[in-house]
C-alpha positions as CSV (number, residue, x, y, z in Angstrom):
1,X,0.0,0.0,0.0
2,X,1.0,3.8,-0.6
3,X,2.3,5.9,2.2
4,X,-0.5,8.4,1.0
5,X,-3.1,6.0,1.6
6,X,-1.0,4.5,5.3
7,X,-1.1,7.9,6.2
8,X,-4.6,9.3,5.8
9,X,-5.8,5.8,7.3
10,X,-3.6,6.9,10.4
11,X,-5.0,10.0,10.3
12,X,-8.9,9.0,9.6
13,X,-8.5,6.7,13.3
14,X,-6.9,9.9,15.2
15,X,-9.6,12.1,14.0
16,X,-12.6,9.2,14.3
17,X,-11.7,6.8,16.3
18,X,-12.6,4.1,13.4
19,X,-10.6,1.4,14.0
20,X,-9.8,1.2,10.3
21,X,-6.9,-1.3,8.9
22,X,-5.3,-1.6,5.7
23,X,-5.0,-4.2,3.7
24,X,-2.0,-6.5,3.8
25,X,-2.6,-7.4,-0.3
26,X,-2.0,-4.8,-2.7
27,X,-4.0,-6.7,-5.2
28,X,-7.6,-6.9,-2.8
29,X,-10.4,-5.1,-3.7
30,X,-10.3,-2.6,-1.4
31,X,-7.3,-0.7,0.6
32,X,-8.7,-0.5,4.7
33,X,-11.4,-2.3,6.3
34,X,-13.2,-2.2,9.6
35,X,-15.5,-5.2,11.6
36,X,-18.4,-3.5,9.3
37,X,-17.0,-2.1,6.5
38,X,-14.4,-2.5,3.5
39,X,-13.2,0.9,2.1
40,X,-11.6,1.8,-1.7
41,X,-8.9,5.0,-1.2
42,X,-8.4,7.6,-3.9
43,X,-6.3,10.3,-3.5
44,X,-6.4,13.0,-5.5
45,X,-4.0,16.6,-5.5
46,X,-6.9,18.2,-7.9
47,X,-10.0,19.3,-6.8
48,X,-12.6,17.8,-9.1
49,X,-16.6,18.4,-9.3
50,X,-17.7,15.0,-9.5
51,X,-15.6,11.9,-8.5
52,X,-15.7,8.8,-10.4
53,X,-15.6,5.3,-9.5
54,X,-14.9,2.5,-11.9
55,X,-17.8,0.2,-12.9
56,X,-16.1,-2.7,-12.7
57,X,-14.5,-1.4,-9.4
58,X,-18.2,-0.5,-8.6
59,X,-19.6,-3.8,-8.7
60,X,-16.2,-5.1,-7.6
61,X,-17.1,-3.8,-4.2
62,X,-20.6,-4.4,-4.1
63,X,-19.6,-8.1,-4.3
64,X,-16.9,-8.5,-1.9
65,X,-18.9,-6.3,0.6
66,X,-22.1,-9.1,0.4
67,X,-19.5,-12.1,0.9
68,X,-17.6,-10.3,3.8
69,X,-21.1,-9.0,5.3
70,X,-19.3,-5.4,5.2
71,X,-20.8,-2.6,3.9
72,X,-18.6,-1.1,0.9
73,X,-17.5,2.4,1.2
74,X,-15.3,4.6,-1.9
75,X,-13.4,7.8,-0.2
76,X,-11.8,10.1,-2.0
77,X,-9.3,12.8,-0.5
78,X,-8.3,15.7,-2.5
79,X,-7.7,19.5,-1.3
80,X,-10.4,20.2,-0.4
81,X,-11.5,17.5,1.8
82,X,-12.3,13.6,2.3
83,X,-14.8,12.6,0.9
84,X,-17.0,8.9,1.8
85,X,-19.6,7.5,-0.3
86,X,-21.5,4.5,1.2
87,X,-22.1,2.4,-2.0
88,X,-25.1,0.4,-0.5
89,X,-27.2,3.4,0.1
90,X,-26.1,4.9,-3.2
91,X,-26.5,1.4,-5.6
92,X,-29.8,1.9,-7.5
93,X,-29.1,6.1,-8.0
94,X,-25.6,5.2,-9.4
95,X,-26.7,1.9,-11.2
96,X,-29.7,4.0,-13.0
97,X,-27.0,6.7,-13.8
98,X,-25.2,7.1,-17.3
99,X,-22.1,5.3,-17.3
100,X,-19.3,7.6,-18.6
101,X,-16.3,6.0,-21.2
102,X,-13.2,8.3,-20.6
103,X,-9.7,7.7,-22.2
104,X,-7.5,6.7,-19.7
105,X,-4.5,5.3,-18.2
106,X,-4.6,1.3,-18.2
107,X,-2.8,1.6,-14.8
108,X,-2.5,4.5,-13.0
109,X,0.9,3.4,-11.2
110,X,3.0,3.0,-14.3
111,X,5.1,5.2,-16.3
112,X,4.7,5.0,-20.4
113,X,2.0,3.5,-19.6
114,X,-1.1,2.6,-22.6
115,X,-4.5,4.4,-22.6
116,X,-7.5,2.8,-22.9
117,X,-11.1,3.6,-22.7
118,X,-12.2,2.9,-19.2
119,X,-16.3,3.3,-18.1
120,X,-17.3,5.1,-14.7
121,X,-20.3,6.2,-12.8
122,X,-20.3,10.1,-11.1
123,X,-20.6,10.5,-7.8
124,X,-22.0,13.4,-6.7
125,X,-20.4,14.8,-3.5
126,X,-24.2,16.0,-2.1
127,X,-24.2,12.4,-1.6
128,X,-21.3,12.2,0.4
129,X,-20.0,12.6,3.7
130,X,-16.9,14.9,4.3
131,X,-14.8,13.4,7.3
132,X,-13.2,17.3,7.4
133,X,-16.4,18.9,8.5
C-alpha cells in the first residue's frame, strides 16, 4: 500500500476513532477495512466536481462487501477534503446513472504507460460525507 493511503488511514483513526486497517494485499479489492466495513482509497492533489468510480470497481465492491457482510465504502481525499460515499445506500441512483467511457490510463501506477477507454459512474459529493467537516 502507498504511504499516501497508510497515512490518511492513520489520520482518519486519530480524527474518528474508526478502527480502520489496511489491507495487507495490494491486489484486494479494497485498501482499509473495519468489523463493518471495506473501504476503496483515492487520493487525488486536484480538486474535481464530480468523483468517479470505476464500474467494474463499482460492482467489484458491491460483491466483496455481500461475501464479507461489510458494507462497501469509496473515499476520496483531494484538497479540499475527504470525501466517503456509502455504495449500499447509493447502488440503484448510481446503477440507473449514465455510465461515462473516458480515455484513460490502463494503470494509473505505471510510467509509459497505454491508454485505454475505461467506463465510470459520477458521484456526486451531495451524496457524500466529508470526514473534514
Amino acid at each position: 500500500m502507498k504511504t499516501k493511503e497508510l497515512e490518511l488511514i492513520k489520520d482518519i483513526n486519530n480524527k474518528h476513532d474508526s478502527n480502520l486497517k489496511p489491507t495487507e494485499n495490494d491486489y484486494e479489492v479494497f485498501d482499509a477495512q473495519t468489523d463493518k466495513s471495506i473501504i476503496e482509497i483515492k487520493i487525488r492533489e486536484t480538486i474535481y466536481d464530480t468523483h468517479y468510480i470505476q464500474v467494474d470497481k463499482f460492482y467489484n465492491l458491491l460483491m466483496v462487501g455481500e461475501a464479507l457482510g461489510k458494507n462497501p465504502f469509496y473515499l476520496v481525499k483531494d484538497p479540499s477534503g475527504i470525501y466517503l460515499y456509502n455504495l449500499n445506500e447509493l447502488k440503484e441512483e448510481i446503477i440507473t446513472s449514465e455510465i461515462v467511457p473516458k480515455f484513460a490510463p490502463y494503470r494509473t501506477e505505471f510510467n509509459n504507460n497505454k491508454k485505454i477507454t475505461k467506463y465510470f459512474y459520477e458521484l456526486h459529493k451531495y451524496n457524500s460525507v466529508n470526514l473534514l467537516k
